[in-house]
Biopython code that builds the backbone (N, CA, C, O; Angstrom):
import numpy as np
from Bio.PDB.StructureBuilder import StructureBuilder

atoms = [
    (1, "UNK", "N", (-55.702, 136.838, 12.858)),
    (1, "UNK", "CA", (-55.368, 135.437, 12.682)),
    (1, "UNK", "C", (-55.823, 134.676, 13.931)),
    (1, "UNK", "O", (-55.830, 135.077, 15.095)),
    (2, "UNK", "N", (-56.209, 133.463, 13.425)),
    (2, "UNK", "CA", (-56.230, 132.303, 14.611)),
    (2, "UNK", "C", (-55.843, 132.476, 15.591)),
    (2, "UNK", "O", (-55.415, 133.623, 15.466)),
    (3, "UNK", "N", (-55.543, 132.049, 17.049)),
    (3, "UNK", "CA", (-54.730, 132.267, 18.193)),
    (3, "UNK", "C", (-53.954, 130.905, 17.933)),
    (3, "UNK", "O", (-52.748, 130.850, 18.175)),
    (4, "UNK", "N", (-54.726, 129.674, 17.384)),
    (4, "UNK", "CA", (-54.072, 128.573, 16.735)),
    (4, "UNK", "C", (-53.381, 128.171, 16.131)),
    (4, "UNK", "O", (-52.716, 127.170, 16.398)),
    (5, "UNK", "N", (-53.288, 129.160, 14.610)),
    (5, "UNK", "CA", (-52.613, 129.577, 13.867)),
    (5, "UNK", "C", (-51.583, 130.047, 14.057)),
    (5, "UNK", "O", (-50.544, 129.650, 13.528)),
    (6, "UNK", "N", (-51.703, 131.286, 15.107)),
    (6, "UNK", "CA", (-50.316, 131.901, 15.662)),
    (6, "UNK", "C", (-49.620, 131.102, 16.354)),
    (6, "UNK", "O", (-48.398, 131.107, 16.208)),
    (7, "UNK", "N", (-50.385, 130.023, 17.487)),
    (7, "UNK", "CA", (-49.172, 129.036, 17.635)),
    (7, "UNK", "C", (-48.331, 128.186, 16.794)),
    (7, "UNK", "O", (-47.111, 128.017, 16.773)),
    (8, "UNK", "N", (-49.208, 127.733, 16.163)),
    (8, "UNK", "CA", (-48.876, 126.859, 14.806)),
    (8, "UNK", "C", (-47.437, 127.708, 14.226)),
    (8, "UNK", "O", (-46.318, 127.220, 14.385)),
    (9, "UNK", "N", (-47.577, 128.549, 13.791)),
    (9, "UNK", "CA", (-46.912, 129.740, 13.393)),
    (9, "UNK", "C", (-45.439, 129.232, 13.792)),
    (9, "UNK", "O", (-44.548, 128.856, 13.030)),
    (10, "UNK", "N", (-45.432, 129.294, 14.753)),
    (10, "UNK", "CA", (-44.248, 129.658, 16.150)),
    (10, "UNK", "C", (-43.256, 128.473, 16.134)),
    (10, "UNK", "O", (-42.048, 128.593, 16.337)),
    (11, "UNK", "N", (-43.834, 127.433, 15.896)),
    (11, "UNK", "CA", (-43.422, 126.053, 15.920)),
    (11, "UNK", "C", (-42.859, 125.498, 14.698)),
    (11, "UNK", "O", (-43.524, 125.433, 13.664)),
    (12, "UNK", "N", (-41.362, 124.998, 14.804)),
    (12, "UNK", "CA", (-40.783, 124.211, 13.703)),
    (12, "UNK", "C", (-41.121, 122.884, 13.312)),
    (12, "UNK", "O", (-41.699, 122.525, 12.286)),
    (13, "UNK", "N", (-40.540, 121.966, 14.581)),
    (13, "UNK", "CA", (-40.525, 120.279, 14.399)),
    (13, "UNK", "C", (-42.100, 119.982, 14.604)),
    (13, "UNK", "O", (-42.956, 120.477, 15.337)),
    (14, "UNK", "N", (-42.107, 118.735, 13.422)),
    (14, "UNK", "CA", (-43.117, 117.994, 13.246)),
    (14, "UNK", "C", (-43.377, 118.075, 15.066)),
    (14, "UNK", "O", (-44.203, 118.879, 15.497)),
    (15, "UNK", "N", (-42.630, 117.214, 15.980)),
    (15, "UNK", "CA", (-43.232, 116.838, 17.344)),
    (15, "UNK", "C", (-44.033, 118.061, 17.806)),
    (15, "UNK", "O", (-45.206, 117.836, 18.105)),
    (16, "UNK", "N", (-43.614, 119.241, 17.906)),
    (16, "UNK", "CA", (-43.619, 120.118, 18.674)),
    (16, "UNK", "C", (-45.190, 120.415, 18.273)),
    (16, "UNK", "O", (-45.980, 120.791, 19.139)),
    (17, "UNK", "N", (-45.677, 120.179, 16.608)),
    (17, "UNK", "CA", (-47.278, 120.633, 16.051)),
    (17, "UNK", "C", (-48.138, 119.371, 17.215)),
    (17, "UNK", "O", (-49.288, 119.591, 17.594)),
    (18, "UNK", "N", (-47.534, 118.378, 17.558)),
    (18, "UNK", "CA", (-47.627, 117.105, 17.916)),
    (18, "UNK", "C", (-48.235, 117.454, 19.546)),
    (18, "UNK", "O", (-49.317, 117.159, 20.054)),
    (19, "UNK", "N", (-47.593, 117.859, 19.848)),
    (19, "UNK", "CA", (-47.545, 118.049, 21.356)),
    (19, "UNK", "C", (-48.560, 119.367, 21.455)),
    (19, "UNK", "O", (-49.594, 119.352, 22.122)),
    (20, "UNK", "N", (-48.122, 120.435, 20.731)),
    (20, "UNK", "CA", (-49.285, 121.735, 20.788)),
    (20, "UNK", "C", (-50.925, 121.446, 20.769)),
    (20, "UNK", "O", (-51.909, 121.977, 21.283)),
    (21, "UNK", "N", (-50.709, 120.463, 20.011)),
    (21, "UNK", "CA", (-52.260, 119.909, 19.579)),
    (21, "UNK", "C", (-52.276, 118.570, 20.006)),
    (21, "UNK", "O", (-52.590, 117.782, 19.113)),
    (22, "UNK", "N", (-51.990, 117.993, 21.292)),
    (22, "UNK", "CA", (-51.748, 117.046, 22.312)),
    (22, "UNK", "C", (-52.375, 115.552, 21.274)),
    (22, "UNK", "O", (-53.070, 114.688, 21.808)),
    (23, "UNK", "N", (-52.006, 115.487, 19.874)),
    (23, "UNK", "CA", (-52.032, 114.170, 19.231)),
    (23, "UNK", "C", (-51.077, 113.278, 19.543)),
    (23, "UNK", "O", (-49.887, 113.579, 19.450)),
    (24, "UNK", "N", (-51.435, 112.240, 19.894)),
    (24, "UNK", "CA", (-50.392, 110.967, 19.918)),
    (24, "UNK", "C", (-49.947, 110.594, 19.002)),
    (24, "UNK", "O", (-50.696, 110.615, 18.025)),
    (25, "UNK", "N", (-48.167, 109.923, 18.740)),
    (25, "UNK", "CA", (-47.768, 109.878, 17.977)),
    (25, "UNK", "C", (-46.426, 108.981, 17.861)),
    (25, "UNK", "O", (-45.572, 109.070, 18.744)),
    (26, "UNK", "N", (-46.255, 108.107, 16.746)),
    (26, "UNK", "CA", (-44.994, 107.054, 17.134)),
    (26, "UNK", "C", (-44.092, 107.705, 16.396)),
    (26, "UNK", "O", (-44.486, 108.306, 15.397)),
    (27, "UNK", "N", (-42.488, 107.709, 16.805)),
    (27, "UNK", "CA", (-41.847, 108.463, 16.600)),
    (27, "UNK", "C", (-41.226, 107.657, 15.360)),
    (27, "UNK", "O", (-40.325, 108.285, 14.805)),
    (28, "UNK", "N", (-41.512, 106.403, 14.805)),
    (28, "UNK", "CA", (-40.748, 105.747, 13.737)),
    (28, "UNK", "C", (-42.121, 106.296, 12.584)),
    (28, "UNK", "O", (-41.720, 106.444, 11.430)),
    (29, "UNK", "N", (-43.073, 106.483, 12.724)),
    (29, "UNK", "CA", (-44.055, 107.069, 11.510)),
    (29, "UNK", "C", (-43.562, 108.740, 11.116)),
    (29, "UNK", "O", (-43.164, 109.117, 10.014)),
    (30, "UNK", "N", (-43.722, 109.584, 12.365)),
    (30, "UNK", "CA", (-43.117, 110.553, 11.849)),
    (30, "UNK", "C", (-41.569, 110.697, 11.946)),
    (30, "UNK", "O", (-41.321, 111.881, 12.178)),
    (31, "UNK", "N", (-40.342, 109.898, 11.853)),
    (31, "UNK", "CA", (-39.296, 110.038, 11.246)),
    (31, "UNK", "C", (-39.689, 109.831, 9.756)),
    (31, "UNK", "O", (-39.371, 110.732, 8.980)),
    (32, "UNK", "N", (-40.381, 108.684, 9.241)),
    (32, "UNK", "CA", (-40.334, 108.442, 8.360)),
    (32, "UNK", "C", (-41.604, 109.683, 7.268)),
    (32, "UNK", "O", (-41.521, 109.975, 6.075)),
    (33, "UNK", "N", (-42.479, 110.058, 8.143)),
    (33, "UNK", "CA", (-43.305, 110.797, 7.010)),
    (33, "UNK", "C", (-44.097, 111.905, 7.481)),
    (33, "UNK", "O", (-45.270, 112.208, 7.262)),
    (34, "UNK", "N", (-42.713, 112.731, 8.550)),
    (34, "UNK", "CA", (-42.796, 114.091, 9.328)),
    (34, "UNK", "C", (-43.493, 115.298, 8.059)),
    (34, "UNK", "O", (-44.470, 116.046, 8.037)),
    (35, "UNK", "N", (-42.650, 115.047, 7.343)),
    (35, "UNK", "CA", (-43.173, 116.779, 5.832)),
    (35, "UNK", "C", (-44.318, 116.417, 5.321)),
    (35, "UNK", "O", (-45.260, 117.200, 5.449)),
    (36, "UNK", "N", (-44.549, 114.961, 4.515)),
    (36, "UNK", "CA", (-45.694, 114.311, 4.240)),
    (36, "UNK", "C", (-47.186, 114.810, 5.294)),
    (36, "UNK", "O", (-48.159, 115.477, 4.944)),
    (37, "UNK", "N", (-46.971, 114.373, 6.251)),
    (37, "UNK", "CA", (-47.893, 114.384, 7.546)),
    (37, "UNK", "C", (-48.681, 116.144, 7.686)),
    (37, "UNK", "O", (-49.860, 116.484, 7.783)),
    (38, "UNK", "N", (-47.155, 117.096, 7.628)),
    (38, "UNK", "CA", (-47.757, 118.539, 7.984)),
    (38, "UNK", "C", (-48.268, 118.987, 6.657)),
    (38, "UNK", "O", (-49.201, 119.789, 6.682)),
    (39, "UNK", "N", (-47.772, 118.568, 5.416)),
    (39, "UNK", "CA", (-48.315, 119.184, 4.190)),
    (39, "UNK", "C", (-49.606, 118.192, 3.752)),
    (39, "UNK", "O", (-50.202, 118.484, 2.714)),
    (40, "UNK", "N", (-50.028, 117.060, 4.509)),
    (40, "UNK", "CA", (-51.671, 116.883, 4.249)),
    (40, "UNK", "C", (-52.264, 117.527, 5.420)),
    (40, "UNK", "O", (-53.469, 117.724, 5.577)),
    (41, "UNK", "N", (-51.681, 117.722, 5.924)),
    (41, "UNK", "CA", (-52.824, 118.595, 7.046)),
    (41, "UNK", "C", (-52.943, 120.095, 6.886)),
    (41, "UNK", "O", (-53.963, 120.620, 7.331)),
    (42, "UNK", "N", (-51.809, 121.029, 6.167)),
    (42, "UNK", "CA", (-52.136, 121.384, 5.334)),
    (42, "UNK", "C", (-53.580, 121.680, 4.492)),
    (42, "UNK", "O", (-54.617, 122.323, 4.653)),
    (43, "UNK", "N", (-52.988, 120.826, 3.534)),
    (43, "UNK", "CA", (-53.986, 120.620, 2.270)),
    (43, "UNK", "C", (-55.714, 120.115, 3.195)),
    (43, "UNK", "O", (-56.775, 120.239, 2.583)),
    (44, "UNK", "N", (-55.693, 119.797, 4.065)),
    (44, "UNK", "CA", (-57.257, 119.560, 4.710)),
    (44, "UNK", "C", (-57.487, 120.774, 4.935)),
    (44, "UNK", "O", (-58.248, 121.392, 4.191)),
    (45, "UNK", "N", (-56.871, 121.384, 6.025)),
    (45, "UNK", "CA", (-57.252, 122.595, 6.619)),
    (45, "UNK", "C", (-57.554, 123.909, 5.337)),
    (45, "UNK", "O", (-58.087, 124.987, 5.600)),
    (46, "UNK", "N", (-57.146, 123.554, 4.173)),
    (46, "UNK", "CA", (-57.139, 124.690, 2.858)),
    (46, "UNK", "C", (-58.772, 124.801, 2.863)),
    (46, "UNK", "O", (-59.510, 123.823, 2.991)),
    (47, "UNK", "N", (-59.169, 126.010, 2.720)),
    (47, "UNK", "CA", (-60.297, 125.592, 2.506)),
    (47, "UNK", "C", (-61.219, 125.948, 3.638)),
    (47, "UNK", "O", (-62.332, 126.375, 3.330)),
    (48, "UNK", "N", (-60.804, 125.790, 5.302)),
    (48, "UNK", "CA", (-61.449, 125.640, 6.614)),
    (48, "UNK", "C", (-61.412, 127.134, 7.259)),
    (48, "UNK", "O", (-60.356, 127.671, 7.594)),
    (49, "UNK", "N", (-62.467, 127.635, 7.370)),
    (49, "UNK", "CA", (-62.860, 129.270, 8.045)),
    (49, "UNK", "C", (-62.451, 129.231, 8.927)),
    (49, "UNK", "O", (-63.456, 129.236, 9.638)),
    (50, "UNK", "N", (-61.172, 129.165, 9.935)),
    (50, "UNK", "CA", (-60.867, 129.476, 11.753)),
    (50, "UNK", "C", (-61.352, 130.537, 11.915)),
    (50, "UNK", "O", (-61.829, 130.659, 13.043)),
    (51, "UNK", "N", (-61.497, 131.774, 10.996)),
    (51, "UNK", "CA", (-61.205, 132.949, 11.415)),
    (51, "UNK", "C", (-62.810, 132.847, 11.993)),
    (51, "UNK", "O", (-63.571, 132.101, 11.376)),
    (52, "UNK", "N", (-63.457, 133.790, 13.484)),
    (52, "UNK", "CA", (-64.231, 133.756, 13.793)),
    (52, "UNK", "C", (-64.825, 132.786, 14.795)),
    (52, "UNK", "O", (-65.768, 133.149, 15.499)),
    (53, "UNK", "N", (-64.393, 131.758, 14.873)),
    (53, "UNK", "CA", (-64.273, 130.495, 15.165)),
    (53, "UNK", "C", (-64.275, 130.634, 16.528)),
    (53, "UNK", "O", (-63.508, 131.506, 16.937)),
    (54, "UNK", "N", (-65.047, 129.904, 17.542)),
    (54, "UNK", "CA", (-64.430, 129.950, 18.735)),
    (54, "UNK", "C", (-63.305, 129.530, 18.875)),
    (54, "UNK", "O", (-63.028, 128.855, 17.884)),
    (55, "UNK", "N", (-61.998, 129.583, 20.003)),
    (55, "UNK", "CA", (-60.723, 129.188, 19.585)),
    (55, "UNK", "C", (-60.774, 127.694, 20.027)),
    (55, "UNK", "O", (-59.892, 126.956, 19.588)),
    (56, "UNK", "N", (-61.802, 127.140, 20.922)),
    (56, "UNK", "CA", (-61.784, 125.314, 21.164)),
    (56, "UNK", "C", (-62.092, 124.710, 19.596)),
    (56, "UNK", "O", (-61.629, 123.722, 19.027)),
    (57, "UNK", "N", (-63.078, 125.738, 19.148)),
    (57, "UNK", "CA", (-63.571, 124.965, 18.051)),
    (57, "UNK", "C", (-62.367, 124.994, 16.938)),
    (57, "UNK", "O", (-62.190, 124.104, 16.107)),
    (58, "UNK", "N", (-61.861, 125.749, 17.024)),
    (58, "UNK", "CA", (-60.911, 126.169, 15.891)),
    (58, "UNK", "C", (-59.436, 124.825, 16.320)),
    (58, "UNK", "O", (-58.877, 123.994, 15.605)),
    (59, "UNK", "N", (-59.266, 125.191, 17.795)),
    (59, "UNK", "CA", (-58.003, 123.741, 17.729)),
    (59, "UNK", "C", (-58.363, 122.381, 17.877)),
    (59, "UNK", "O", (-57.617, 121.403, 17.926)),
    (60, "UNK", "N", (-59.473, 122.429, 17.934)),
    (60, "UNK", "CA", (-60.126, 120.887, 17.462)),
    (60, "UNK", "C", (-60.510, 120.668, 16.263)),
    (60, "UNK", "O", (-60.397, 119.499, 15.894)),
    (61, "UNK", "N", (-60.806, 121.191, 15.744)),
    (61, "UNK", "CA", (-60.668, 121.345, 13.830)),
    (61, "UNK", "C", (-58.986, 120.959, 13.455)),
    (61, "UNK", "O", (-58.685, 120.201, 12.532)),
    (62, "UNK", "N", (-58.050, 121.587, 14.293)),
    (62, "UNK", "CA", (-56.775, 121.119, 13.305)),
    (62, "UNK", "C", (-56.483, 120.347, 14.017)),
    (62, "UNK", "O", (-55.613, 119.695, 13.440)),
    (63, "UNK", "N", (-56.700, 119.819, 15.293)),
    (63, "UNK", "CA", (-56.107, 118.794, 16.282)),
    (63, "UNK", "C", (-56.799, 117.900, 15.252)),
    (63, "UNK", "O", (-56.143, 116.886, 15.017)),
    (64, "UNK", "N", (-57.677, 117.978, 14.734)),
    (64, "UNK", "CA", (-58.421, 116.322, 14.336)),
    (64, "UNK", "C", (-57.905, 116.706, 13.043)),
    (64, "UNK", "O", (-57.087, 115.801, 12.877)),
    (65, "UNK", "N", (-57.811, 117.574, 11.816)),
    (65, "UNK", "CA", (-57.166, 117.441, 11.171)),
    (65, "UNK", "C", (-55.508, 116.886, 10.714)),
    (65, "UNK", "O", (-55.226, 116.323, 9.657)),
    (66, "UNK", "N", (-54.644, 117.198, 11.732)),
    (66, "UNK", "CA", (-53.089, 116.816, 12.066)),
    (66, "UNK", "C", (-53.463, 114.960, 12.471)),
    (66, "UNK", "O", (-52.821, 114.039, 11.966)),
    (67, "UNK", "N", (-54.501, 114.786, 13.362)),
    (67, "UNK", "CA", (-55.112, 113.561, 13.579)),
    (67, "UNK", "C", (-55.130, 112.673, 11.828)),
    (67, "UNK", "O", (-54.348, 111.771, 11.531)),
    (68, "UNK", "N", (-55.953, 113.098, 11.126)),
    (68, "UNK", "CA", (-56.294, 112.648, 9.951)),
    (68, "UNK", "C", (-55.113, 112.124, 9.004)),
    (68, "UNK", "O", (-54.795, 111.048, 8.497)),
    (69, "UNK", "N", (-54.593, 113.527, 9.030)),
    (69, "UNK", "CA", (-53.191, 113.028, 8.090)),
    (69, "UNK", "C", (-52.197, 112.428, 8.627)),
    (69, "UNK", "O", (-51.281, 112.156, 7.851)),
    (70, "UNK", "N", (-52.064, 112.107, 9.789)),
    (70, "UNK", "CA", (-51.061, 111.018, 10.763)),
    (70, "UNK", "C", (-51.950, 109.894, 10.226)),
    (70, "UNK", "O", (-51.486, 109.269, 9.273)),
    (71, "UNK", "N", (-53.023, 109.578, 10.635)),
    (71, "UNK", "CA", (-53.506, 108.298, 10.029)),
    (71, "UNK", "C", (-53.461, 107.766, 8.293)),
    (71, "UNK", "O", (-53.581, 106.613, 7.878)),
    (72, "UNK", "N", (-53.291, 108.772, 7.659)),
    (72, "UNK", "CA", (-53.017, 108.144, 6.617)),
    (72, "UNK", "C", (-51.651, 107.593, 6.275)),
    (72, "UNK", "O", (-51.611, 106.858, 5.288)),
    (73, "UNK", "N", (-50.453, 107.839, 6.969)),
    (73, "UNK", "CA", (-49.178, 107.553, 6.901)),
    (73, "UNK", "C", (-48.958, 106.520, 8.109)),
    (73, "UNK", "O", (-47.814, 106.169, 8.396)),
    (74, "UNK", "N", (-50.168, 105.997, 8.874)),
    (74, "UNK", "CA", (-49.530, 105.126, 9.801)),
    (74, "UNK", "C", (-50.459, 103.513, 8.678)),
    (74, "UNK", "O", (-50.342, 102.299, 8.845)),
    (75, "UNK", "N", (-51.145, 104.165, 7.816)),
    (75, "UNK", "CA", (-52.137, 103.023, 7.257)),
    (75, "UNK", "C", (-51.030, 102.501, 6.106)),
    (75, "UNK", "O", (-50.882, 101.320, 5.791)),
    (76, "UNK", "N", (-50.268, 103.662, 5.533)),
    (76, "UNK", "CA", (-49.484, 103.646, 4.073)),
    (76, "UNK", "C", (-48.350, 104.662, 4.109)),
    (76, "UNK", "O", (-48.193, 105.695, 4.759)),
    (77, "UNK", "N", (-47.660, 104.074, 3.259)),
    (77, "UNK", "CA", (-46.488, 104.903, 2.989)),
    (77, "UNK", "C", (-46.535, 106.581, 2.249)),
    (77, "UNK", "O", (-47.489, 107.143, 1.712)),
    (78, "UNK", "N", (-45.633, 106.898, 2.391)),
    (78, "UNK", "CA", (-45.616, 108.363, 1.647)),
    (78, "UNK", "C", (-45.353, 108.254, 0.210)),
    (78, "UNK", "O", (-45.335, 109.304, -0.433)),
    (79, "UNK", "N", (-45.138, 107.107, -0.409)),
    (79, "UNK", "CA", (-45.082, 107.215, -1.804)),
    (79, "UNK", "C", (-46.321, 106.391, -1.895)),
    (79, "UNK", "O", (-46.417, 106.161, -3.101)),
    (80, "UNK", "N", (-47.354, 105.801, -1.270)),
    (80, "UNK", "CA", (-48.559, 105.346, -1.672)),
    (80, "UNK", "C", (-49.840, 106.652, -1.455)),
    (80, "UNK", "O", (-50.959, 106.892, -1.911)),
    (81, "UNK", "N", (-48.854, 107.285, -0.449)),
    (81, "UNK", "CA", (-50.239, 108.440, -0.135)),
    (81, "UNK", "C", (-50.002, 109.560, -1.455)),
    (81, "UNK", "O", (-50.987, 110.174, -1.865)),
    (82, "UNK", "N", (-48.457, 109.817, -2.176)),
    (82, "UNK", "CA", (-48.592, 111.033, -3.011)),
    (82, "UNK", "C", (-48.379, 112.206, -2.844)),
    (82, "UNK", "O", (-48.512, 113.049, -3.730)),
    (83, "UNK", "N", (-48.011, 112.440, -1.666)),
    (83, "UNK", "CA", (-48.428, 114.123, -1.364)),
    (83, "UNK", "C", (-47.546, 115.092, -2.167)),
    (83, "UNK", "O", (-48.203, 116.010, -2.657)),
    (84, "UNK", "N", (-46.176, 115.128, -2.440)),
    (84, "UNK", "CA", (-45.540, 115.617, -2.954)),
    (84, "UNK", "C", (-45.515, 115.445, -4.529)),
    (84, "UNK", "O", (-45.906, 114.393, -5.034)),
    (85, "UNK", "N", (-45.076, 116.434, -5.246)),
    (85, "UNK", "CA", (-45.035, 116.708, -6.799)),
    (85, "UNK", "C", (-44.415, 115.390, -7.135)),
    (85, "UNK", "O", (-45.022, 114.402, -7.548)),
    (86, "UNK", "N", (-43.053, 115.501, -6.895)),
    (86, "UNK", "CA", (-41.956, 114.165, -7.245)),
    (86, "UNK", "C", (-42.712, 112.582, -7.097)),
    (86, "UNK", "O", (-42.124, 111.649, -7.644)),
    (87, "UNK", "N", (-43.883, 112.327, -6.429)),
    (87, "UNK", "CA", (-44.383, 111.166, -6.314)),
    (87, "UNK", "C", (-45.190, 110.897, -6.756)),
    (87, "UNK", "O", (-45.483, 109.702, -6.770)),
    (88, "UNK", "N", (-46.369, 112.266, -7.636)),
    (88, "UNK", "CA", (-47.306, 111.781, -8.366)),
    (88, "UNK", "C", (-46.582, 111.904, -9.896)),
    (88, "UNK", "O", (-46.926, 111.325, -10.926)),
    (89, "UNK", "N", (-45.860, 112.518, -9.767)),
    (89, "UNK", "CA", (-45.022, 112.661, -11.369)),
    (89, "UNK", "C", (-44.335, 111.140, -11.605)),
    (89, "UNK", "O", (-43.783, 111.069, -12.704)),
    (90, "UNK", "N", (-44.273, 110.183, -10.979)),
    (90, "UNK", "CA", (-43.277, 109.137, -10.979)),
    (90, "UNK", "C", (-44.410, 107.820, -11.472)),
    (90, "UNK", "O", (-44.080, 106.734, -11.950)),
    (91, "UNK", "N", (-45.783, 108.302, -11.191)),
    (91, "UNK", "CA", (-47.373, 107.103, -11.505)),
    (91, "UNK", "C", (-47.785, 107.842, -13.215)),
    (91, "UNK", "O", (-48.486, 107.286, -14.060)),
    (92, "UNK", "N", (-47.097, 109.240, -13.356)),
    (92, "UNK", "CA", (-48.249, 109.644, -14.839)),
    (92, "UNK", "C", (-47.578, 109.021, -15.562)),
    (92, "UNK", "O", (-46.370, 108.791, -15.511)),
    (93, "UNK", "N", (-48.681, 108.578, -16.600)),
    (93, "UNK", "CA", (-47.751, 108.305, -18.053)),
    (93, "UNK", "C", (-47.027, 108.994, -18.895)),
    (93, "UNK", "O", (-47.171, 110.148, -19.298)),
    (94, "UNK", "N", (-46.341, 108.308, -19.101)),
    (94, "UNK", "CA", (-44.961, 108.742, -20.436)),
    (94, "UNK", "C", (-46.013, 109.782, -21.073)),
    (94, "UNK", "O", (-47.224, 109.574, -20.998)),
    (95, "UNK", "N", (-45.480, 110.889, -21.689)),
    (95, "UNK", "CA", (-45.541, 111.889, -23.090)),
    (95, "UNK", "C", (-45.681, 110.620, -23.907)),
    (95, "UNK", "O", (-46.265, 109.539, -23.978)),
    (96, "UNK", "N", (-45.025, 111.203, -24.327)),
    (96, "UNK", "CA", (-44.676, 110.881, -26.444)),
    (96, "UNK", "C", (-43.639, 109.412, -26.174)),
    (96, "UNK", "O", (-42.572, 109.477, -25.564)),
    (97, "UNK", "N", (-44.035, 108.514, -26.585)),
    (97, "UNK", "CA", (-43.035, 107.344, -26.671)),
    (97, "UNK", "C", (-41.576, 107.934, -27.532)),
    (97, "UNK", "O", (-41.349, 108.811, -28.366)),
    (98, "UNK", "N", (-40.761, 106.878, -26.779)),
    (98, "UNK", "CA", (-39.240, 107.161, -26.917)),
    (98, "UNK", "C", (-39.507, 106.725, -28.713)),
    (98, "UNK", "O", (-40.298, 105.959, -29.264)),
    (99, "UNK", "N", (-38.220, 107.807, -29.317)),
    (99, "UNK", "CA", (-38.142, 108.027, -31.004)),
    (99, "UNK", "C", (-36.400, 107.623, -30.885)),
    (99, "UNK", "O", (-35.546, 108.383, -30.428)),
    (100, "UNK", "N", (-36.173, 106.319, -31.390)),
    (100, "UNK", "CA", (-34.862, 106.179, -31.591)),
    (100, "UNK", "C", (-33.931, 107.141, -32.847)),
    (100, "UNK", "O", (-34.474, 107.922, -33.629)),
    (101, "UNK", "N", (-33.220, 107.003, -32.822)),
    (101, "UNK", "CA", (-31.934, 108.710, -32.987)),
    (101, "UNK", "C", (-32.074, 107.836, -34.546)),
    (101, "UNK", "O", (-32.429, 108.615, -35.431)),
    (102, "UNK", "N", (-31.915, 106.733, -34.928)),
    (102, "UNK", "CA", (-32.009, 105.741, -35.830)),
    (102, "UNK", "C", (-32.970, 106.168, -36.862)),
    (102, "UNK", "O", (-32.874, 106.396, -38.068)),
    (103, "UNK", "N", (-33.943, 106.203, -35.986)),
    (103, "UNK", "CA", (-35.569, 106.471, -37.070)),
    (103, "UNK", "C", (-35.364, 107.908, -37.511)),
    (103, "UNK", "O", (-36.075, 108.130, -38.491)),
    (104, "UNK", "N", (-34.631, 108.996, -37.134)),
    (104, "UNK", "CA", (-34.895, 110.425, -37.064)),
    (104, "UNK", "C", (-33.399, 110.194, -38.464)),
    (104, "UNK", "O", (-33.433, 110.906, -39.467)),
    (105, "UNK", "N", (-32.515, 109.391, -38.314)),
    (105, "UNK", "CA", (-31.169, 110.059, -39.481)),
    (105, "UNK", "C", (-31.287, 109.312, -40.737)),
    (105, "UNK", "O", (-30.598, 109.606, -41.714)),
    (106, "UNK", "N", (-32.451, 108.008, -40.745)),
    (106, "UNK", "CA", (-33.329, 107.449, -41.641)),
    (106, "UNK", "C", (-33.852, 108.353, -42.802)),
    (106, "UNK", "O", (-33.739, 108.238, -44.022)),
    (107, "UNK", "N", (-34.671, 109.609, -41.752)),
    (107, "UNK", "CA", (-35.281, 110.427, -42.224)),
    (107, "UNK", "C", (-35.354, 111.292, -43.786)),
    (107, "UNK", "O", (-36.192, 112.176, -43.964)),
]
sb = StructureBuilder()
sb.init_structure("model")
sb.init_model(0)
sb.init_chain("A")
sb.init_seg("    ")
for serial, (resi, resn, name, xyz) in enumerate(atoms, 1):
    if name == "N":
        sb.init_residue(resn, " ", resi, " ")
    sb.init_atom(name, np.array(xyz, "f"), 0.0, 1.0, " ", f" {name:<3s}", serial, name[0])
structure = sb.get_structure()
């Protein structure tokens, strides 16, 4: 694994990914969209080969990644960005239009 990774690893609070990977950061954006923030950076990094990697190259890949997805939550909110299940389920459309109980004992 990464040596990056393994720090990453090690670390709980949003700040602490913050500080490891020396990104700047206002503390009223990530109160408000700390889980948002680590699960798009996340979802960037899916996908990204560290393994092999020199290790500068490898923590500048997620330093600018953790970079990326902070900027999308300092541009917009966490229910405009989506990241979670519960927030894109709340934009799809309805199934089957509502069948009043009326029309069904009609029947």
């Amino acid at each position: 694994m990464s040596p990056i990774l393994e720090d990453l690893g090690r670390v709980s609070a949003a700040e602490d990914f913050f500080t490891l990977l020396e990104v700047p950061f206002d503390q009223q954006v990530l109160n408000v969209a700390r889980l948002h923030i680590l699960r798009r950076m996340r979802d960037y990094l899916r996908g990204e080969a560290l393994e092999g990697k020199p290790e500068e190259e490898a923590r500048a890949l997620v330093r600018a990644h953790l970079a990326r997805a902070y900027a999308d939550f300092v541009a917009s909110s966490p229910i405009e960005q989506r990241v979670f299940k519960v927030h894109q389920d709340a934009v799809r459309p309805a199934g089957k239009a509502f069948v009043p109980l009326s029309s069904i004992l009609e029947a």
